[in-house]
C-alpha positions as CSV (number, residue, x, y, z in Angstrom):
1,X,114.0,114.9,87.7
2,X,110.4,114.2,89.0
3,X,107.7,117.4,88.7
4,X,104.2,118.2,89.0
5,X,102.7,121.3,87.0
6,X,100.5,123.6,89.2
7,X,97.8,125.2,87.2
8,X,95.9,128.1,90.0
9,X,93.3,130.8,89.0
10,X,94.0,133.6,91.3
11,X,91.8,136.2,92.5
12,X,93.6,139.8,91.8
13,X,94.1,140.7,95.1
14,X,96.2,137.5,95.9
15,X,98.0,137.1,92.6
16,X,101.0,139.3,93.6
17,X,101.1,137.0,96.9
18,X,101.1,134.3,95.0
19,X,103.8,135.4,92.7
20,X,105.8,136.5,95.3
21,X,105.8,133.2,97.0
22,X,106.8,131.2,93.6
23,X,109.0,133.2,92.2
24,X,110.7,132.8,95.7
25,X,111.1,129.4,95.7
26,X,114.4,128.2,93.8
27,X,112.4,124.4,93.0
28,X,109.9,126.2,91.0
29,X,110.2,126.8,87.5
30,X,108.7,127.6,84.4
31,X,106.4,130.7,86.2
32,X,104.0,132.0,84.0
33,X,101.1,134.4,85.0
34,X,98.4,135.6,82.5
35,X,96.5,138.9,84.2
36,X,92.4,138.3,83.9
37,X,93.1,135.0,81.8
38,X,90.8,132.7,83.8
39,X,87.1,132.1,83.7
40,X,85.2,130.0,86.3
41,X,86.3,131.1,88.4
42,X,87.3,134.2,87.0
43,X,91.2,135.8,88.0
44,X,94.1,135.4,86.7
45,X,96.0,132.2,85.7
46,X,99.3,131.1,87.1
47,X,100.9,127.9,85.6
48,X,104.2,126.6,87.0
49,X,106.6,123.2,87.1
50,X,107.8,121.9,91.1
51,X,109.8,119.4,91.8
52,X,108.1,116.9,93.8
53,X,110.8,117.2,96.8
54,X,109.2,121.3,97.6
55,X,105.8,120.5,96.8
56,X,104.3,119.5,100.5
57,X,105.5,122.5,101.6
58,X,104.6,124.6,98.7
59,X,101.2,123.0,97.9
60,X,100.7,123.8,102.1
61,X,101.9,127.5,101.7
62,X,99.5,127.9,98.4
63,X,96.4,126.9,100.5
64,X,97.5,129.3,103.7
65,X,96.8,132.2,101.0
66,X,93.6,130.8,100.5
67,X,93.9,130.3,96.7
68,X,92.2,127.1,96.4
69,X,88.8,128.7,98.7
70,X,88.6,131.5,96.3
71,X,90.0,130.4,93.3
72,X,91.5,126.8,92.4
73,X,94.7,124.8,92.2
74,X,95.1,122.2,89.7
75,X,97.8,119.5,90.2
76,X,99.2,117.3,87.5
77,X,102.0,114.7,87.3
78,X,105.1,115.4,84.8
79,X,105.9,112.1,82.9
80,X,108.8,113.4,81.3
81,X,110.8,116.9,81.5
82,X,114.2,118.1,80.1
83,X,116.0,120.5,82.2
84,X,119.4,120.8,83.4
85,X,118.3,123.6,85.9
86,X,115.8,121.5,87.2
87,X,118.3,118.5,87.7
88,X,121.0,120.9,89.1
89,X,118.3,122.9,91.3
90,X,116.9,119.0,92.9
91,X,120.2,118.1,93.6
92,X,121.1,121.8,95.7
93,X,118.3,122.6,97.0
94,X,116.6,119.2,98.2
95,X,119.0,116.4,98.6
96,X,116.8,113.3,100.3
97,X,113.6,115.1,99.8
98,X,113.9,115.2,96.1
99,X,112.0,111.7,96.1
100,X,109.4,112.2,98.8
101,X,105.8,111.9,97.8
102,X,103.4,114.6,97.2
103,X,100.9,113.8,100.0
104,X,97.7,115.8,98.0
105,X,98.1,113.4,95.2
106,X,98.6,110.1,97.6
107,X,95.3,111.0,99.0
108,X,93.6,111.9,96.0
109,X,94.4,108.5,94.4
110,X,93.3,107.0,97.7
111,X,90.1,109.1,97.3
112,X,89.1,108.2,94.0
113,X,89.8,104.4,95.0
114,X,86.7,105.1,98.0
115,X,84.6,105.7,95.2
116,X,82.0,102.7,95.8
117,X,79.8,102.7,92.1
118,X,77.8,100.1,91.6
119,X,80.8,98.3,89.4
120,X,82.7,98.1,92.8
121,X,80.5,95.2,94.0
122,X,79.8,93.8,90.5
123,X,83.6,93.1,90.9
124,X,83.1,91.8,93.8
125,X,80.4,89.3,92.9
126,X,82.5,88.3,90.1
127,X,85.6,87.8,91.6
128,X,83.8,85.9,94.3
129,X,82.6,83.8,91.4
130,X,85.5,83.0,90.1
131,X,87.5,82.3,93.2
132,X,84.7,79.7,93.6
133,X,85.7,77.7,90.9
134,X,88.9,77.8,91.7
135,X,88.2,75.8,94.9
136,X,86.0,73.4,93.5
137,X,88.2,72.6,90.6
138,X,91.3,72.8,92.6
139,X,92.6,75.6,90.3
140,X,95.7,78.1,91.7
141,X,95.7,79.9,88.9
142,X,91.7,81.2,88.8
143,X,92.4,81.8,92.8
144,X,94.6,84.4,92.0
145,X,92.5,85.5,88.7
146,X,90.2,86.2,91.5
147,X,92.5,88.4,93.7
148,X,93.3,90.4,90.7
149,X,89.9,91.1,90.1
150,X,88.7,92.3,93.5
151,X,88.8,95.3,93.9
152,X,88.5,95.4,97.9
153,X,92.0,96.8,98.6
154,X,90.3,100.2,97.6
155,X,88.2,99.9,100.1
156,X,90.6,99.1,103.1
157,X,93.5,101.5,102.2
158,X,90.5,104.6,101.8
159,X,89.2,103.0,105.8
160,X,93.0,103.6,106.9
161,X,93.0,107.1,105.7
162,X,89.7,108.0,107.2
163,X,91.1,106.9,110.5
164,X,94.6,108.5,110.3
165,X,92.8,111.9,109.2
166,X,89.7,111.0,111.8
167,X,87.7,111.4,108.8
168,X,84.2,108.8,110.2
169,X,82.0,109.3,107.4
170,X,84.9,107.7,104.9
171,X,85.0,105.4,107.5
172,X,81.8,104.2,107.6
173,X,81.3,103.8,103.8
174,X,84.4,101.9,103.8
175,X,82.9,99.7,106.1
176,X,79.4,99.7,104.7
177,X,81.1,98.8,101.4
178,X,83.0,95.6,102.2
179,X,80.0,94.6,104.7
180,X,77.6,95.1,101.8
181,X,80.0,94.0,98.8
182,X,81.3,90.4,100.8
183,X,77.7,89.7,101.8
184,X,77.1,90.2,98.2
185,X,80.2,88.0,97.0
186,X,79.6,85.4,99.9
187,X,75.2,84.9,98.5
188,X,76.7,85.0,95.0
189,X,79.3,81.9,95.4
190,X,76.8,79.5,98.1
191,X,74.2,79.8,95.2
192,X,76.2,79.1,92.3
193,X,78.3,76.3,94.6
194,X,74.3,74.6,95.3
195,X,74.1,74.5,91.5
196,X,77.3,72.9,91.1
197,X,76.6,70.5,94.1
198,X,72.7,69.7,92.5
199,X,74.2,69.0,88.5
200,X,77.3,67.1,90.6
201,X,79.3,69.4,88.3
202,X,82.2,69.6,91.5
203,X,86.0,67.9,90.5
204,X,86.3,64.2,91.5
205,X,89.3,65.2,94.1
206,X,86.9,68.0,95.7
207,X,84.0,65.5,96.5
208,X,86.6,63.2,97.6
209,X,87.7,65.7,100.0
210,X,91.0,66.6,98.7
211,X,90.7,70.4,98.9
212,X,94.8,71.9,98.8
213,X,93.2,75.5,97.2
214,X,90.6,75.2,100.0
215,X,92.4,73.7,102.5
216,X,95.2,77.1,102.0
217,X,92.1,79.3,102.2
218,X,90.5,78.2,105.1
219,X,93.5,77.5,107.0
220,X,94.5,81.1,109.7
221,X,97.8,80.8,111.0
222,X,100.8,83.4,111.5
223,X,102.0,83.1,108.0
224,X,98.4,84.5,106.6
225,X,98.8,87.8,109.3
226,X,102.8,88.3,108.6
227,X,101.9,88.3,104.7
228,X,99.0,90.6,105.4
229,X,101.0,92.8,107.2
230,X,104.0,93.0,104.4
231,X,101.5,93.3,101.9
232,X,99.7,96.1,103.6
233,X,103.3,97.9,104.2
234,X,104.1,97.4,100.0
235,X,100.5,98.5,99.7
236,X,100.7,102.1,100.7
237,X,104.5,102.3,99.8
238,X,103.0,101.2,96.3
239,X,100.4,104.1,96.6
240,X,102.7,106.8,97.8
241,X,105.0,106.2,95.0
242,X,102.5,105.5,92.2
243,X,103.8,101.9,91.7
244,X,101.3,100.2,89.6
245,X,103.0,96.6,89.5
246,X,103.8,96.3,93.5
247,X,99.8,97.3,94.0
248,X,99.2,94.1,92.0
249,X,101.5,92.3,94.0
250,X,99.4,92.9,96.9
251,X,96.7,92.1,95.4
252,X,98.0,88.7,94.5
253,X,99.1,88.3,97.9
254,X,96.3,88.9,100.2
255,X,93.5,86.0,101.1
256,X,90.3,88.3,100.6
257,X,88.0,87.4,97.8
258,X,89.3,83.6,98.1
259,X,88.0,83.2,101.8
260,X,85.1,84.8,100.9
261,X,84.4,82.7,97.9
262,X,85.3,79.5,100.1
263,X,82.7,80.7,102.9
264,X,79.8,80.2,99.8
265,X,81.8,77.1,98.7
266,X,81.8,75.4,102.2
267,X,78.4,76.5,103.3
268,X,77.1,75.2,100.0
269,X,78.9,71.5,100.2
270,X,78.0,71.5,104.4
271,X,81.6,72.2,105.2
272,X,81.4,74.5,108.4
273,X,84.3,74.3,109.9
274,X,86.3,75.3,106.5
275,X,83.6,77.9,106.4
276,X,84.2,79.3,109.7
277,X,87.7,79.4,109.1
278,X,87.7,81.1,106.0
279,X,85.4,83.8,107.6
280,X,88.3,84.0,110.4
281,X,90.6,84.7,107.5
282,X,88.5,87.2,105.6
283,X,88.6,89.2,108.8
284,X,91.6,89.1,109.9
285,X,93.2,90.0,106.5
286,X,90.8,93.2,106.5
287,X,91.5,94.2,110.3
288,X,95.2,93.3,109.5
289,X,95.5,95.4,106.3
290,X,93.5,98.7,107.5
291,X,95.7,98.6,111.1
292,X,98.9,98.2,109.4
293,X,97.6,100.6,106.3
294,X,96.9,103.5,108.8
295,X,100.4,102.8,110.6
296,X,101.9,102.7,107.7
297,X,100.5,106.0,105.8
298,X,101.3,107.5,109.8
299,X,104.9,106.1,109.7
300,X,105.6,107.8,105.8
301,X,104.7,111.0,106.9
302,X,106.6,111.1,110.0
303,X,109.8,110.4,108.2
304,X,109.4,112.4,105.2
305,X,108.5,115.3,107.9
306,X,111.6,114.5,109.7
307,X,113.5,114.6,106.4
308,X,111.9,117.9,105.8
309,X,113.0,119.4,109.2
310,X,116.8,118.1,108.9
311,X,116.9,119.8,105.7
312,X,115.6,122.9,107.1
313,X,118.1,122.8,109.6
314,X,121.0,121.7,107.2
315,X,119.4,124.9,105.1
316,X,119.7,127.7,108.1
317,X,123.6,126.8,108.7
């Protein structure tokens, strides 16, 4: 049975709220409150389990009482819990709901992923780098070595939730991000492609003009936007429901970093019509991935809500 563990320092006037309301709730369990136990801030500390299905709607009700503005709420996943109740409570009580997301932590995972340090475009830079020799040598294997490393997907997803919650400063750092972190990977692969074309260090098949990896990149077409758009859909589904390996996936899938690297590699070795297409591409996957990204964190919540309100209903019968 999935939980989180809800750790909140109450001020005294709102603990008995507070209790009130969990001790309510018949998918909350384990309640323990500890009078004057808390320090920074100071009240008293209330620790309790959820199952995942109630959380929304309990996290919501927490924050009407104002707990987190004058005191705080701490949410942590449960990778493992014994209970019989619990199973037995998920099962009566939520039905469909007992595997919806909890939306606070979705968007705090998105958060920390709009984070842009300065290792952010040193990833970049490096995956633009290695996707560059990938082209040149004709290599499939270091052009998705280089979609692994990017970490531009980050980026996009935290643009999409800036725009579904109208949010424009995330926005525009999403946006300064990518514009200053492909500029970045874009320089960093035309100057190392001019060393390779000045020591002639390129494969034989490459100067010969037989370019597959490059010819792939470069390439737009109706099969690079439907595989952007299923990606983006995995991509927030992955998100939502903490799915580590289908994230990769999507990051395997999508033609960012490599049609950034091919704009150097074409510019350098005087290729621009390869370069311009790749630059189409790079685009389009980004204005692909945020559109369908924003739809798609839209589209979740509207159906979990929906699921929500037919159990409510189901509930008052």
């Amino acid at each position: 049975m999935d939980m989180i563990h809800v750790r909140a320092v109450s001020p005294p006037d709102l603990t008995g709220a507070v209790v009130e309301l969990l001790a309510a709730d018949p998918c909350v369990l384990n309640l323990v409150v500890q009078p004057d136990a808390a320090r920074n801030p100071d009240g008293d500390s209330i620790a309790c389990d959820v199952l995942t299905g109630d959380a929304n709607e309990l996290l919501r009700a927490l924050r009407a009482l104002h707990v987190d503005g004058r005191g705080s709420i701490v949410v942590e996943s449960v990778d493992m819990a014994f209970s019989a109740r619990a199973a037995a409570r998920g099962a009566a009580e939520l039905g469909p709901l007992t595997g919806a997301p909890v939306w606070e932590q979705v968007e705090a995972r998105i958060r920390a992923e709009g984070r842009y340090a300065p290792s952010f475009y040193l990833y970049l830079v490096v995956a633009g780098l290695i996707g560059s020799v990938g082209i040149v040598t004709n290599s499939q294997i270091l052009i998705v070595a280089a979609m692994v490393v990017g970490p531009e997907y980050g980026a996009i997803v935290s643009i999409a939730l800036g725009i579904d919650r109208r949010d424009r400063p995330r926005i525009r750092a999403g946006l300064a991000a990518l514009s200053v972190g492909f500029a970045l990977a874009i320089t960093a692969t035309l100057l190392f492609s001019l060393l390779i074309r000045a020591f002639d260090l390129q494969s034989r098949a490459f100067e010969l003009g037989l370019r597959p990896v490059s010819d792939l990149i470069d390439s737009p077409d109706f099969f690079s936007v439907a595989v952007a758009v299923l990606a983006g859909v995995v991509g927030i589904v992955s998100l939502t429901e903490a799915r580590t390996s289908a994230l990769l996936g999507v990051f395997i899938s999508v033609t960012t970093i490599p049609a950034a690297a091919d704009v150097g590699v074409s510019v350098a070795f005087g290729s621009w019509s390869q370069a311009r297409g790749s630059l189409i591409q790079l685009l389009v996957n980004i204005v692909v991935l945020v559109a369908v990204g924003t739809a798609a964190l839209r589209g979740q919540r509207e159906i979990w809500r929906r699921v929500a309100l037919r159990r409510g209903r189901a509930r008052r019968r």
